[in-house]
C-alpha positions in Angstrom: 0.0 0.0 0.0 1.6 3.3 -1.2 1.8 6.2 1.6 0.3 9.3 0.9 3.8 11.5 1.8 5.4 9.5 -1.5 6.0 11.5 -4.3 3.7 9.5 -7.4 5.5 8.9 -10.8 3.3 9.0 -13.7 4.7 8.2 -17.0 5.7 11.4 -19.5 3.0 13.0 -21.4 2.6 12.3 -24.8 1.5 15.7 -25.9 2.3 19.5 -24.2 -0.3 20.7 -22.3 -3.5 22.0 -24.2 -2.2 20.5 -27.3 -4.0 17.2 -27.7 -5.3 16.2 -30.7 -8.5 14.6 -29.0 -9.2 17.9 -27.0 -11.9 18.9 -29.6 -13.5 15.8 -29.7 -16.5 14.5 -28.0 -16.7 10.9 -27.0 -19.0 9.9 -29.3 -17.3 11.1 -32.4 -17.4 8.0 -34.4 -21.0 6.4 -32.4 -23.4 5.6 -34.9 -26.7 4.2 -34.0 -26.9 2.6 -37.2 -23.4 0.5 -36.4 -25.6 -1.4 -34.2 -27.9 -2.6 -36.6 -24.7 -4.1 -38.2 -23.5 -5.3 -35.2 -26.4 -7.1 -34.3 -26.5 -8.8 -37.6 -22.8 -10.1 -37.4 -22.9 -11.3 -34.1 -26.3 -13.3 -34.3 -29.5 -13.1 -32.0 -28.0 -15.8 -28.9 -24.9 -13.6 -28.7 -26.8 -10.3 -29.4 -29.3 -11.4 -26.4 -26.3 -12.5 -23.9 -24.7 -8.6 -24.8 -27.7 -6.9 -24.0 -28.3 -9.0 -20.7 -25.0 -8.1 -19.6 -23.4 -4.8 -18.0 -23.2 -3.0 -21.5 -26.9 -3.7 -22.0 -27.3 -0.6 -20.6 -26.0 1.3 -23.5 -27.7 -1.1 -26.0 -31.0 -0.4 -24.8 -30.3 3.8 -24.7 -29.4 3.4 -28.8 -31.5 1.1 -30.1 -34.8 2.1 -28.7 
């Protein structure tokens, strides 16, 4: 367990400060409710079922319907 009087090493940035390329961007840049139509149709109506039962179902339900 880590004390709280330890100085914390993070690794180096990757980009200065205020200058990442994804600080523009919202998080649902590339979310398209019609990709799910797709998605159902590849991954088939058991797994599609067992996906929207689980944990991420959540966010199924919120595009679809």
């Amino acid at each position: 367990m880590a004390s709280s009087s330890e100085k914390r090493k993070y690794p180096s940035r990757l980009y200065e400060e205020g200058k990442s390329p994804l600080q523009n961007r919202s998080i649902n840049h590339n979310c398209f409710r019609a990709k799910f139509a797709i998605i159902k149709d590849g991954l088939g109506d058991d797994v599609w079922s067992d996906l929207r039962d689980s944990s991420v179902g959540v966010f199924i339900k919120f595009a679809v319907e």
